[in-house]
C-alpha atoms as an extended CHARMM CRD file, in Angstrom:
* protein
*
        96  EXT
         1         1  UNK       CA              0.0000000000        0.0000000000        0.0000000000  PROA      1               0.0000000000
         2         2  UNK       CA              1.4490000000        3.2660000000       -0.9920000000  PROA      2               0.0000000000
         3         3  UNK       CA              1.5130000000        6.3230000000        1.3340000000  PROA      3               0.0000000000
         4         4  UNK       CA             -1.0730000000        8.2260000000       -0.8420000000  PROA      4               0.0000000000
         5         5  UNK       CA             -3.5690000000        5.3050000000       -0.2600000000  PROA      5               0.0000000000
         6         6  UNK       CA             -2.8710000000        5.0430000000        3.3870000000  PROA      6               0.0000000000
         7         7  UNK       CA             -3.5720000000        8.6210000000        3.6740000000  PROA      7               0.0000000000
         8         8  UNK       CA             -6.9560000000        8.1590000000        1.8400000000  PROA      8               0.0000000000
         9         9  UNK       CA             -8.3580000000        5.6560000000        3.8020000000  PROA      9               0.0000000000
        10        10  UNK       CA             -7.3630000000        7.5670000000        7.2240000000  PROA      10              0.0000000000
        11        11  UNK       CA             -9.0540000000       10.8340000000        5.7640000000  PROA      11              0.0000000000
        12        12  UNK       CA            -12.1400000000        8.7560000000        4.7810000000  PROA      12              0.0000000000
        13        13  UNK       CA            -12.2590000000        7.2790000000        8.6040000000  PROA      13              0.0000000000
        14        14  UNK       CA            -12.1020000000       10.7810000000        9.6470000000  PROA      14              0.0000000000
        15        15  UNK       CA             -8.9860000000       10.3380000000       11.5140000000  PROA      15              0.0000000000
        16        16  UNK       CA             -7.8540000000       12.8400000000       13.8690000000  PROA      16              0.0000000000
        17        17  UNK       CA             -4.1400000000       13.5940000000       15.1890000000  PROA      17              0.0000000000
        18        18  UNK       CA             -4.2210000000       12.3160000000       18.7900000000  PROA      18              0.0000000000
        19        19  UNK       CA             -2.1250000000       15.8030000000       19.3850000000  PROA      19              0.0000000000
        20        20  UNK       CA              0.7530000000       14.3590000000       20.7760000000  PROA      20              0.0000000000
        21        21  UNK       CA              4.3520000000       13.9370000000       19.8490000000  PROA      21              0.0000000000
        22        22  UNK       CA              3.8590000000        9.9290000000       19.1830000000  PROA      22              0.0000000000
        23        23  UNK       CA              2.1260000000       11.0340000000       15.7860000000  PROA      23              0.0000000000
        24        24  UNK       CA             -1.2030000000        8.4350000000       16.0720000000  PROA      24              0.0000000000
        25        25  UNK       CA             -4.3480000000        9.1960000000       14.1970000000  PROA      25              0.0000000000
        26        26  UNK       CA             -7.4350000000        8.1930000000       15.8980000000  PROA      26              0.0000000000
        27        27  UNK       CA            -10.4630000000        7.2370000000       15.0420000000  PROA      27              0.0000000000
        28        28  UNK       CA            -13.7100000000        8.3570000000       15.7980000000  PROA      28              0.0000000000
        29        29  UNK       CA            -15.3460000000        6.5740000000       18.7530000000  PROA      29              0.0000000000
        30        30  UNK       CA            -17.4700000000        3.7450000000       17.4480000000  PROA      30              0.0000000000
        31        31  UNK       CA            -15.2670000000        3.2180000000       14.5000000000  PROA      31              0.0000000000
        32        32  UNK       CA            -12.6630000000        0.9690000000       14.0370000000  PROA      32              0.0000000000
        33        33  UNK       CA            -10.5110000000       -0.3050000000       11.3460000000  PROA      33              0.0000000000
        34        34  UNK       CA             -9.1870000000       -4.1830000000       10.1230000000  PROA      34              0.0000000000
        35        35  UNK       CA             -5.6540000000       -4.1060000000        8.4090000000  PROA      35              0.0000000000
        36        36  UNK       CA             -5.3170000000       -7.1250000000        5.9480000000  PROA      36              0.0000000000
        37        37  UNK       CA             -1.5860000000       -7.6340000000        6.0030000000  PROA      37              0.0000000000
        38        38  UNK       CA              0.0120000000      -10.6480000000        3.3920000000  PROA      38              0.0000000000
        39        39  UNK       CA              3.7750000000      -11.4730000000        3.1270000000  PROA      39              0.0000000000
        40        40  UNK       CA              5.7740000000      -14.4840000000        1.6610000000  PROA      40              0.0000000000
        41        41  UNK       CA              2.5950000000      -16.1510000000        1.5440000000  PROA      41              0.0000000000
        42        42  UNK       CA              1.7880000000      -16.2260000000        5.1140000000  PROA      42              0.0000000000
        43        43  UNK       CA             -1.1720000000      -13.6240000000        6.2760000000  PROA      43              0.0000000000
        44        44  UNK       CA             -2.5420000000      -11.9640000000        9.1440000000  PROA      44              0.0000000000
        45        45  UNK       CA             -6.0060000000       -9.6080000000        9.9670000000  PROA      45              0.0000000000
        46        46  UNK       CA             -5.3610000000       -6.8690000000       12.4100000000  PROA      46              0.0000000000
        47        47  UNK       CA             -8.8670000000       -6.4440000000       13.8200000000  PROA      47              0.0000000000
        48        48  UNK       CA            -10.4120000000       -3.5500000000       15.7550000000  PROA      48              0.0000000000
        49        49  UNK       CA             -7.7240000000       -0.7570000000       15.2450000000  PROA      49              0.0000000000
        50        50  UNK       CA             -8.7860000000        2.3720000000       17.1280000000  PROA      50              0.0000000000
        51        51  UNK       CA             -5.1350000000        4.5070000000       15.7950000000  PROA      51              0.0000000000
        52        52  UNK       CA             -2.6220000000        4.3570000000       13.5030000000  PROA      52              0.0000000000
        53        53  UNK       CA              0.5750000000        6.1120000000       12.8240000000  PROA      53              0.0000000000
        54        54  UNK       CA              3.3520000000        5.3170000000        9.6030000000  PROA      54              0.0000000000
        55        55  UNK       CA              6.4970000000        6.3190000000       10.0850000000  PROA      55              0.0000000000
        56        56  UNK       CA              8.7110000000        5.4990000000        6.5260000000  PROA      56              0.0000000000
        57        57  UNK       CA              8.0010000000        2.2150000000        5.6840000000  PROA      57              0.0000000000
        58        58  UNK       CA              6.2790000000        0.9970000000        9.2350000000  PROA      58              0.0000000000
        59        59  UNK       CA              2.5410000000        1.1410000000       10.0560000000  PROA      59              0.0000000000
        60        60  UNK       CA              2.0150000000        1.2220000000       13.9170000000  PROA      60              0.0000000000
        61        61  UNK       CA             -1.5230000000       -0.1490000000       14.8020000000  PROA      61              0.0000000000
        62        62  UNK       CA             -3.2980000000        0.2740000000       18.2290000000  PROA      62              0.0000000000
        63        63  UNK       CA             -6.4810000000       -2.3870000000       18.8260000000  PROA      63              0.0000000000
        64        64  UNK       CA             -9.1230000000       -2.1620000000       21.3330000000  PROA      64              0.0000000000
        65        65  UNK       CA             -7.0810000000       -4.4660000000       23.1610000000  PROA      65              0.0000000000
        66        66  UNK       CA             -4.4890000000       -2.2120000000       23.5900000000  PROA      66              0.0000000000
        67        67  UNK       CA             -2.2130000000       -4.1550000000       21.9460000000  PROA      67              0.0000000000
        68        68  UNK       CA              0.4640000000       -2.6180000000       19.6870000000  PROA      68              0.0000000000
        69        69  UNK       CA              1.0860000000       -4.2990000000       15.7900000000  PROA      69              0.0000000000
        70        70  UNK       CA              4.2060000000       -2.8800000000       13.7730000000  PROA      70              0.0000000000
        71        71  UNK       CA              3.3870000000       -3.3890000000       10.4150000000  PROA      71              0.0000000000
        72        72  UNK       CA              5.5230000000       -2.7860000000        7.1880000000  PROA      72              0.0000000000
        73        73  UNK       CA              3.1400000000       -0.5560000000        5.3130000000  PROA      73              0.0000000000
        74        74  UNK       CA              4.0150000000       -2.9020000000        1.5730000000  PROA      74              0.0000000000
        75        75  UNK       CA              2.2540000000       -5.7200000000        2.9980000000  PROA      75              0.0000000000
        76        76  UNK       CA             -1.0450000000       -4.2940000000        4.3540000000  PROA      76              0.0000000000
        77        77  UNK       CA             -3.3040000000       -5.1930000000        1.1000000000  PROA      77              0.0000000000
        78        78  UNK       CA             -6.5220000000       -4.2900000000        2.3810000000  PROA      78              0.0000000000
        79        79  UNK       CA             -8.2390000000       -2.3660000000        5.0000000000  PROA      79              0.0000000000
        80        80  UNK       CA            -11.6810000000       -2.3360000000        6.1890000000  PROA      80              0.0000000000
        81        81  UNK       CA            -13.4210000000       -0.0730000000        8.2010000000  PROA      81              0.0000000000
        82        82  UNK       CA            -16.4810000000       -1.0620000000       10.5750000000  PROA      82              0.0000000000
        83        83  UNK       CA            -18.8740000000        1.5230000000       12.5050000000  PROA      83              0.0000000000
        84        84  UNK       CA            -17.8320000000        4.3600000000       10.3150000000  PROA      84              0.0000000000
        85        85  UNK       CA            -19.6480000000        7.3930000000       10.0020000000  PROA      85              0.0000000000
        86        86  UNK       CA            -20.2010000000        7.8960000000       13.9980000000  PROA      86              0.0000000000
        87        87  UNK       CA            -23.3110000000        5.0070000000       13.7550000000  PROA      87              0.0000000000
        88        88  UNK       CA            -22.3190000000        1.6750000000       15.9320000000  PROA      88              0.0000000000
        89        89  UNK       CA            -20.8140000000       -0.7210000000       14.3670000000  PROA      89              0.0000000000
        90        90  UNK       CA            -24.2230000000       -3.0810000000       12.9210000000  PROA      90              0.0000000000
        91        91  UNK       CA            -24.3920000000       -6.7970000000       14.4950000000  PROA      91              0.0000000000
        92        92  UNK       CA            -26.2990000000       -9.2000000000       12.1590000000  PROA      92              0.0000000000
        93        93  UNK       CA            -29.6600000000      -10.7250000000       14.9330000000  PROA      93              0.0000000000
        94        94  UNK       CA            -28.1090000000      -14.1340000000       17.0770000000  PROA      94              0.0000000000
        95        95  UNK       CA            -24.4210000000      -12.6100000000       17.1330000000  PROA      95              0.0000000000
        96        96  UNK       CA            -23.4460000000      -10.1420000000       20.1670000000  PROA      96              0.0000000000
């Protein structure tokens, strides 16, 4: 993933600067992000990313969890973004 279409998908979350000197973007409460990440044919799903923050070729990603992922930014494919908009994220009826 290029810088450009990191940037893209952070402006559509509505990412904010978290105004400090670590340099995350976070997102909006209720919204959360899923970085699809692929490399020598081995892949992983990030899931429930509240911030993010790229610095050269590294993606740092925050979860819910509180759990920090280092990322290089190349191998994130995909990203997909869940509760966007400020609505709650939408549970299909039987799944909580």
């Amino acid at each position: 993933m290029t810088p450009e279409h990191f940037d893209a998908i952070l402006k559509n979350a509505l990412a904010k600067s978290d105004g400090e000197k670590n340099g995350f973007s976070v997102l909006p409460e209720g919204t959360t992000l899923t970085l699809y990440v692929a490399h020598d044919g081995a892949s992983l799903a990030v899931p429930k990313v509240e911030a993010v923050r790229s610095d050269g070729e590294l993606v740092f990603a925050k979860t819910q969890k509180k759990e920090t992922y280092t990322l290089a930014r190349s191998d994130v494919f995909a990203v997909s973004m869940e509760g966007g908009g400020g609505s709650p994220v939408r549970r299909a009826p039987g799944f909580g």
